[in-house]
HTML snippet that shows the backbone in 3Dmol.js (N, CA, C, O; Angstrom):
<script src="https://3Dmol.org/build/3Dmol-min.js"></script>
<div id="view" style="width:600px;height:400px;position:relative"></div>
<script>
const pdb = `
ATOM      1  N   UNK A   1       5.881   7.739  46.299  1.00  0.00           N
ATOM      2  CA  UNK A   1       5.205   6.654  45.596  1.00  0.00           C
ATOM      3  C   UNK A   1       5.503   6.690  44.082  1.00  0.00           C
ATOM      4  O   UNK A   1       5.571   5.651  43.425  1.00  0.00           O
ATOM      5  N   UNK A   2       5.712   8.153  43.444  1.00  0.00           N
ATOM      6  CA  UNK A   2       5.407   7.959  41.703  1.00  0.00           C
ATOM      7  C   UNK A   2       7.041   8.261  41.715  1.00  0.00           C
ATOM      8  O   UNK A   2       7.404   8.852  40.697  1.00  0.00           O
ATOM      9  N   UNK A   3       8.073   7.977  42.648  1.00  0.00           N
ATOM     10  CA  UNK A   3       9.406   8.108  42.077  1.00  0.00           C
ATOM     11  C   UNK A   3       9.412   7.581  41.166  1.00  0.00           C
ATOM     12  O   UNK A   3       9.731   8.088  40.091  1.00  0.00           O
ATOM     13  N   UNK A   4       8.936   5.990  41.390  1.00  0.00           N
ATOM     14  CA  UNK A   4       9.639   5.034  40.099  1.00  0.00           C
ATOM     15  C   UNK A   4       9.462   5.334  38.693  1.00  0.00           C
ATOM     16  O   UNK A   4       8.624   6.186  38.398  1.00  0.00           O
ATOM     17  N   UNK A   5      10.073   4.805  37.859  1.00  0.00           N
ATOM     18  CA  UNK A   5      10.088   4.949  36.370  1.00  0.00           C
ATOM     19  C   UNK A   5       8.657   4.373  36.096  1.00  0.00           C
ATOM     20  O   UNK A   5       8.494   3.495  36.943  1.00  0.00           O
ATOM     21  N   UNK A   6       7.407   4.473  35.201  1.00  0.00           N
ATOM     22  CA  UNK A   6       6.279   3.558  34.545  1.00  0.00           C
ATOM     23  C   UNK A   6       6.908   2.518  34.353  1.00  0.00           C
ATOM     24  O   UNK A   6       6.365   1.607  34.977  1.00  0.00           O
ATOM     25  N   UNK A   7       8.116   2.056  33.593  1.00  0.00           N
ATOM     26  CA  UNK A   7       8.413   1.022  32.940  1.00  0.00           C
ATOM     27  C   UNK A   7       8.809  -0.520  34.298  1.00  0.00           C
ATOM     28  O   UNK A   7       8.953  -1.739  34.201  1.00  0.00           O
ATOM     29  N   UNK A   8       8.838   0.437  35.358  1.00  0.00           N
ATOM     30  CA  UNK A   8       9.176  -0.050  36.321  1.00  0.00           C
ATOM     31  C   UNK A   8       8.283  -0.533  37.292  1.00  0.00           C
ATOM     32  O   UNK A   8       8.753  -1.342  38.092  1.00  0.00           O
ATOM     33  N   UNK A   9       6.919  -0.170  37.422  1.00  0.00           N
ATOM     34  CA  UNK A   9       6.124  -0.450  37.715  1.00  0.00           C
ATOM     35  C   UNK A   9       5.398  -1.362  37.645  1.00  0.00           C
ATOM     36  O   UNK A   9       5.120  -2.136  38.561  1.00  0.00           O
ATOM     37  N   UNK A  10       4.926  -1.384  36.328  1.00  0.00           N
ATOM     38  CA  UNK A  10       4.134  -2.896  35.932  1.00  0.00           C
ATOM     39  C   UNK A  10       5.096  -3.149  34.070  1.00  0.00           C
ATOM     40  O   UNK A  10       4.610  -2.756  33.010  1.00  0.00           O
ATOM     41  N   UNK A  11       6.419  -3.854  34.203  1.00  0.00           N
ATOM     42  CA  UNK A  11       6.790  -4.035  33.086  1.00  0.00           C
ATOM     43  C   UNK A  11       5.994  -5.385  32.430  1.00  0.00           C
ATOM     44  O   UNK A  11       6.404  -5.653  31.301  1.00  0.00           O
ATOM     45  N   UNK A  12       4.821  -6.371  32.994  1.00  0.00           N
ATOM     46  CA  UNK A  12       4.155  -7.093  31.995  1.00  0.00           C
ATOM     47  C   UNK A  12       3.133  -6.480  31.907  1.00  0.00           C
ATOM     48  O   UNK A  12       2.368  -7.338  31.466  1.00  0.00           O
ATOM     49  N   UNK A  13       2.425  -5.354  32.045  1.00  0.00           N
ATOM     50  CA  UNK A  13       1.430  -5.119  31.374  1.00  0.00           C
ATOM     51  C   UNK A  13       2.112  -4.188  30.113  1.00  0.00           C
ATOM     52  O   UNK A  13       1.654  -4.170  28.970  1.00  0.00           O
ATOM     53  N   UNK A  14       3.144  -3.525  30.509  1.00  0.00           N
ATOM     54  CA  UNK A  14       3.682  -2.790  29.202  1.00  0.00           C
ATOM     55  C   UNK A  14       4.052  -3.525  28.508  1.00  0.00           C
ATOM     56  O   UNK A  14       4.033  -3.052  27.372  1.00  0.00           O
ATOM     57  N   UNK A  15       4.587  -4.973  28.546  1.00  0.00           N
ATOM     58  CA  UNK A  15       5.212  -5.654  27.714  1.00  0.00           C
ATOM     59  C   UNK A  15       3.988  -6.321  26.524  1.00  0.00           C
ATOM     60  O   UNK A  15       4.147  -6.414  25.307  1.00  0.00           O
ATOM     61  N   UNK A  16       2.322  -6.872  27.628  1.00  0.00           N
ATOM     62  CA  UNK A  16       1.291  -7.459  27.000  1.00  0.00           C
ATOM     63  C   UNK A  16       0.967  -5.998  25.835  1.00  0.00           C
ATOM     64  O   UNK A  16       0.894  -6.234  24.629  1.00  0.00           O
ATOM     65  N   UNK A  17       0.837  -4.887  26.238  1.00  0.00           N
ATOM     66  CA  UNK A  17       0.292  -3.801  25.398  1.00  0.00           C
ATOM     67  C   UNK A  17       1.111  -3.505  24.716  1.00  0.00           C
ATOM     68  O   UNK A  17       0.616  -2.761  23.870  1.00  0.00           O
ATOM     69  N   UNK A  18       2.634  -3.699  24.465  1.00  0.00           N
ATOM     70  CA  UNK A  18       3.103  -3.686  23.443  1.00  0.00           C
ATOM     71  C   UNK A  18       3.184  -4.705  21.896  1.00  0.00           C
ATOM     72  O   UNK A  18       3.165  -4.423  20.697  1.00  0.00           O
ATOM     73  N   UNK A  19       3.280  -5.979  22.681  1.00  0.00           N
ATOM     74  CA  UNK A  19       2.654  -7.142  21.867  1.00  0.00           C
ATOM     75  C   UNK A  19       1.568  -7.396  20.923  1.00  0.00           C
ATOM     76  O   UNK A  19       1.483  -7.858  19.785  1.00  0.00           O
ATOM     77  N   UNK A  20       0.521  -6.786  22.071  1.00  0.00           N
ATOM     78  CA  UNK A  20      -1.169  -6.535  21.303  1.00  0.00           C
ATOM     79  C   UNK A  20      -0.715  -5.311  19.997  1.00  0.00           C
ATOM     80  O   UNK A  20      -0.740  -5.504  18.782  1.00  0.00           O
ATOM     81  N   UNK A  21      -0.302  -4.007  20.758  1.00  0.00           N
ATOM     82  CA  UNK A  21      -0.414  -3.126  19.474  1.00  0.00           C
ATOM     83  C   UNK A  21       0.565  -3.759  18.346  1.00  0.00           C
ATOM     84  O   UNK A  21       0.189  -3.402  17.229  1.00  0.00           O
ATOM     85  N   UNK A  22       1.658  -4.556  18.312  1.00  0.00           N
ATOM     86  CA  UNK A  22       2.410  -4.511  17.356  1.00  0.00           C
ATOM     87  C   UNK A  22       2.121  -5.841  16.431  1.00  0.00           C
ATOM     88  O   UNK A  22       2.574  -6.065  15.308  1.00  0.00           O
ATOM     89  N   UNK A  23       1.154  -6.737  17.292  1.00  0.00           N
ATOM     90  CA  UNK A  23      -0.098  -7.450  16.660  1.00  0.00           C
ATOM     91  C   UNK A  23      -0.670  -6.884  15.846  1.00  0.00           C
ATOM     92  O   UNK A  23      -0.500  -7.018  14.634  1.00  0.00           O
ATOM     93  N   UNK A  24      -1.311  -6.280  16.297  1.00  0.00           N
ATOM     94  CA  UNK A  24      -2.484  -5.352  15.726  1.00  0.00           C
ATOM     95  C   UNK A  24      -2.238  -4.807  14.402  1.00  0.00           C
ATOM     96  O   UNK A  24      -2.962  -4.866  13.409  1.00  0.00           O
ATOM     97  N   UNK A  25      -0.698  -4.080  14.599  1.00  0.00           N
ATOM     98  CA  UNK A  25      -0.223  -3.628  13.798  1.00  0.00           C
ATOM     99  C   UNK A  25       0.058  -4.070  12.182  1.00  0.00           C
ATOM    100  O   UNK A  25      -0.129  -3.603  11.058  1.00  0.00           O
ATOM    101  N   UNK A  26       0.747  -5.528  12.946  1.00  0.00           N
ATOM    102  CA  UNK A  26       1.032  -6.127  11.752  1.00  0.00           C
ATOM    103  C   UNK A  26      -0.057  -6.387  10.774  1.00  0.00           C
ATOM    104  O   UNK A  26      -0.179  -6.196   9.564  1.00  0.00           O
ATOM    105  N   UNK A  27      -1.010  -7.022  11.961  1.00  0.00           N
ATOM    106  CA  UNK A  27      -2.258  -7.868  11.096  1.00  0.00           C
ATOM    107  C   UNK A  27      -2.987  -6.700   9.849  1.00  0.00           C
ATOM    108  O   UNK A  27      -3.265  -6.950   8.676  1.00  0.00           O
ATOM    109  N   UNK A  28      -3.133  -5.554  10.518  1.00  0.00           N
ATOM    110  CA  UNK A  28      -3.640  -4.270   9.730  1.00  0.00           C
ATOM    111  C   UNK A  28      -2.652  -3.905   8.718  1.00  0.00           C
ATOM    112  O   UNK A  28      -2.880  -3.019   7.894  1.00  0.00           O
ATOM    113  N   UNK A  29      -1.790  -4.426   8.749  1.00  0.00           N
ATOM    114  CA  UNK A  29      -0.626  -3.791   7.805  1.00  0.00           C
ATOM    115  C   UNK A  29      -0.726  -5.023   6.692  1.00  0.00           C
ATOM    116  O   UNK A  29      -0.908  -4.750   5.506  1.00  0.00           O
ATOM    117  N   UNK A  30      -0.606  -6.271   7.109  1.00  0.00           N
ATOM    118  CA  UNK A  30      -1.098  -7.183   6.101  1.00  0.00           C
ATOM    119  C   UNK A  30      -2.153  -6.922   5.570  1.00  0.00           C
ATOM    120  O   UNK A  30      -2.052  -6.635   4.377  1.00  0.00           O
ATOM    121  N   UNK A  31      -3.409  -6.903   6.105  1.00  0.00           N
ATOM    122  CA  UNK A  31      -4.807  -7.011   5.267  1.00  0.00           C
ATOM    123  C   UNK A  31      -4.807  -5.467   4.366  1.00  0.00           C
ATOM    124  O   UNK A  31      -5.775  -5.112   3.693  1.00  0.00           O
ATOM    125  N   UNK A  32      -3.748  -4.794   4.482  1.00  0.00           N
ATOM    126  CA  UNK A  32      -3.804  -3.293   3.794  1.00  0.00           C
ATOM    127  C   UNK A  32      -2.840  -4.033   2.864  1.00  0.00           C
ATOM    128  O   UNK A  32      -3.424  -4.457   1.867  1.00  0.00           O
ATOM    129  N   UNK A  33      -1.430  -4.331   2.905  1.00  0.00           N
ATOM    130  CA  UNK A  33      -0.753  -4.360   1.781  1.00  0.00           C
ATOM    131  C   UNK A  33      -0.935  -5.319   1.173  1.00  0.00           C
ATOM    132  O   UNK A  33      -0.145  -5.486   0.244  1.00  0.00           O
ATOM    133  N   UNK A  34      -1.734  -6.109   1.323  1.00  0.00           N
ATOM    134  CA  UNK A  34      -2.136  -7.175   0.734  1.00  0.00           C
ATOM    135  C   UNK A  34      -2.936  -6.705  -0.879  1.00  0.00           C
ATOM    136  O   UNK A  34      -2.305  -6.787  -1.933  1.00  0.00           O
ATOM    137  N   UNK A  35      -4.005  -6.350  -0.836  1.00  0.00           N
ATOM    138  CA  UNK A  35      -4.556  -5.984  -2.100  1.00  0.00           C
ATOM    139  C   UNK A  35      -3.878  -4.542  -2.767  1.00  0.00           C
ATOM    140  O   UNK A  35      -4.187  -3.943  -3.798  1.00  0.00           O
ATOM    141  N   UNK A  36      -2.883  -4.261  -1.794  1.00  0.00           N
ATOM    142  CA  UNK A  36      -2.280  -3.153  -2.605  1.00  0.00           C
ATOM    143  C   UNK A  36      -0.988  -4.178  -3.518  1.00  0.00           C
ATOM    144  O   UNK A  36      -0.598  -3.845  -4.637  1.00  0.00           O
ATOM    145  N   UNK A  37      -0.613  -5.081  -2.990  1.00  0.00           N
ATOM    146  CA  UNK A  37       0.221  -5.896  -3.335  1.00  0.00           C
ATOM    147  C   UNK A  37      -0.690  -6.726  -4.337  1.00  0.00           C
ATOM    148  O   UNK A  37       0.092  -7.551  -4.809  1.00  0.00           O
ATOM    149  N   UNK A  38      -1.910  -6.930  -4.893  1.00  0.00           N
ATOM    150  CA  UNK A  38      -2.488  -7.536  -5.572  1.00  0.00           C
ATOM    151  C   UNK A  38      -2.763  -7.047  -6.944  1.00  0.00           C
ATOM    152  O   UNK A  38      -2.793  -7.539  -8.072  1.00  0.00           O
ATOM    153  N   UNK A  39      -2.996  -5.617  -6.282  1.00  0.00           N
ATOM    154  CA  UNK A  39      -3.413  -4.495  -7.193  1.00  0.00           C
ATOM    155  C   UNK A  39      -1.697  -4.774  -8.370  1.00  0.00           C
ATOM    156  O   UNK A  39      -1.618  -5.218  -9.516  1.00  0.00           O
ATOM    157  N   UNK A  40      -0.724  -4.335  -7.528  1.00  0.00           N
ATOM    158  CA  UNK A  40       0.336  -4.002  -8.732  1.00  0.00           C
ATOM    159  C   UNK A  40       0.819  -5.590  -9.022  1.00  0.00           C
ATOM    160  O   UNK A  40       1.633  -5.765  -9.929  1.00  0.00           O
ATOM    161  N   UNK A  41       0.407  -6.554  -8.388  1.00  0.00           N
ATOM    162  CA  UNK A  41       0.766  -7.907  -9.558  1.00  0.00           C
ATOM    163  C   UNK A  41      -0.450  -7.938 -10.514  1.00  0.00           C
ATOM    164  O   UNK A  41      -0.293  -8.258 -11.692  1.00  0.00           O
ATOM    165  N   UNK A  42      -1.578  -7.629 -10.049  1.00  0.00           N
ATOM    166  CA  UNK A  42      -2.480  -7.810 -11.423  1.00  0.00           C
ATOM    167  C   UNK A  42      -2.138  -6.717 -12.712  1.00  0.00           C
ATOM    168  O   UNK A  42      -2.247  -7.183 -13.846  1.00  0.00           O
ATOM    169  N   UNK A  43      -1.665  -5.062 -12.545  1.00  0.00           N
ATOM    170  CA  UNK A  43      -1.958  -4.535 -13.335  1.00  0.00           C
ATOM    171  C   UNK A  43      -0.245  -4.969 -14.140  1.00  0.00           C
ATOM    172  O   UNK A  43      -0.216  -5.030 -15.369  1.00  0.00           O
ATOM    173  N   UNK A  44       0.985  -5.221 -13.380  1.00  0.00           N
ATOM    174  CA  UNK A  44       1.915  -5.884 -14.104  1.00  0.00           C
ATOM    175  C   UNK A  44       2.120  -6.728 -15.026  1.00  0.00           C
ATOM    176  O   UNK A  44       2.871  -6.562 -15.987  1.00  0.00           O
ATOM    177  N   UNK A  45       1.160  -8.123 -14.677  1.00  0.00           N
ATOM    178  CA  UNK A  45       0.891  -8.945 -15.413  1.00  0.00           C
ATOM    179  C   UNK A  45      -0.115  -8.175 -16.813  1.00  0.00           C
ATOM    180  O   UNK A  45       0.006  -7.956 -18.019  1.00  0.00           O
ATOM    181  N   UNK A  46      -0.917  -8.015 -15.928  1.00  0.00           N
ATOM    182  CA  UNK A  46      -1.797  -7.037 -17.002  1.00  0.00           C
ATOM    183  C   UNK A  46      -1.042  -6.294 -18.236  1.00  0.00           C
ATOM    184  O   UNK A  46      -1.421  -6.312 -19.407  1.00  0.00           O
ATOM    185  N   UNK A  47       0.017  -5.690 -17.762  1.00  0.00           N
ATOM    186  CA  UNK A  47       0.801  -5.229 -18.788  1.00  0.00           C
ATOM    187  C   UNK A  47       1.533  -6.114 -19.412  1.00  0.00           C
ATOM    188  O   UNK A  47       1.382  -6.208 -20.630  1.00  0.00           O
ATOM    189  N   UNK A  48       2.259  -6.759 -18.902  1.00  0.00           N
ATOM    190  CA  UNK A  48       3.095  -7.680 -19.719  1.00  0.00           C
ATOM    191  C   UNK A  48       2.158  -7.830 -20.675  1.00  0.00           C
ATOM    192  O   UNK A  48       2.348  -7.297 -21.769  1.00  0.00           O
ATOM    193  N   UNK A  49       0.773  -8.718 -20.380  1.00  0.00           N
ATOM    194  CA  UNK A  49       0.010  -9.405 -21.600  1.00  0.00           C
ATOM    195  C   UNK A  49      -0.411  -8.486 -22.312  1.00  0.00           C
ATOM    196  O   UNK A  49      -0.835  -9.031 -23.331  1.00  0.00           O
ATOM    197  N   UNK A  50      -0.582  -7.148 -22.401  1.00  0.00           N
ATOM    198  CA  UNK A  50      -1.082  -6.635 -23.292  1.00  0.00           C
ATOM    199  C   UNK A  50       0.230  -5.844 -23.872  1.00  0.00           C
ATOM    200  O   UNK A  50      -0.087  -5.124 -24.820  1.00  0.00           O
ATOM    201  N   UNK A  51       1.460  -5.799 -23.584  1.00  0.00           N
ATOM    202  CA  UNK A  51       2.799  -5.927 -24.555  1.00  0.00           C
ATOM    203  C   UNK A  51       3.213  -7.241 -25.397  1.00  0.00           C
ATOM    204  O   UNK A  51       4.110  -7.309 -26.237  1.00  0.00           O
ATOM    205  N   UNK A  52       2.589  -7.978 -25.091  1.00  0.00           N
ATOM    206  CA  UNK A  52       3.089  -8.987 -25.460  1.00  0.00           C
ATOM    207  C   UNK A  52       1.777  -9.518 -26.513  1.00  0.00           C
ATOM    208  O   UNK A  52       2.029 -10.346 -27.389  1.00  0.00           O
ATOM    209  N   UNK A  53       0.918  -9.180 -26.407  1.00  0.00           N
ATOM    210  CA  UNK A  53      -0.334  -9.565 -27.397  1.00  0.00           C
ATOM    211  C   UNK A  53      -0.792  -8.111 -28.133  1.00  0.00           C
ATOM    212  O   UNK A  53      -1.779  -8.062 -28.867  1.00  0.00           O
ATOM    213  N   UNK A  54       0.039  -6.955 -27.846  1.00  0.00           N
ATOM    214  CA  UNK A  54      -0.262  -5.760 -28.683  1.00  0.00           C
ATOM    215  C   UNK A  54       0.416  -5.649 -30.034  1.00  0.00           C
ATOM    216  O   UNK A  54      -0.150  -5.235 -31.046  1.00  0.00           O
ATOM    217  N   UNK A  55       1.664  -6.049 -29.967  1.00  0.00           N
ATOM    218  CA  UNK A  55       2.384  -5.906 -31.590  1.00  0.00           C
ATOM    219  C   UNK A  55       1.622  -7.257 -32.654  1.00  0.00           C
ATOM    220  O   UNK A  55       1.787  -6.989 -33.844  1.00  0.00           O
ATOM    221  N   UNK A  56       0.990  -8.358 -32.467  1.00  0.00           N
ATOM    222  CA  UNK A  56       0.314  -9.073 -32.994  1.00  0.00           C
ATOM    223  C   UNK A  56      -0.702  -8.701 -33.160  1.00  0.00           C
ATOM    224  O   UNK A  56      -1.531  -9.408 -33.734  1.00  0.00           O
TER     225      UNK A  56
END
`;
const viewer = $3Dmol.createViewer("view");
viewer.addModel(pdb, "pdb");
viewer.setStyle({}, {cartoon: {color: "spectrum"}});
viewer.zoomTo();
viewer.render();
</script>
């Protein structure tokens, strides 16, 4: 009975649980690099303006 390969067995439920996690994945990976990605455009800008309004 367990000759077969897993992948061979039920390849759409491995295929749905791969989908979901790499869903998952992404979505968590956005809502994380997102304000990390916010963080270094604000403190960039941040710098620019205070190079640029510091020698005045």
């Amino acid at each position: 009975m367990m000759s077969l390969p897993p992948e061979r067995i039920c390849p759409t439920l491995d295929n749905l649980l791969y989908n979901a996690s790499y869903r998952t994945y992404t979505l968590t990976g956005l809502i994380r690099v997102d304000p990390l990605m916010a963080t270094i455009f604000s403190t960039t800008v941040g710098g620019q303006a205070q190079s640029i309004v510091g020698p005045d």
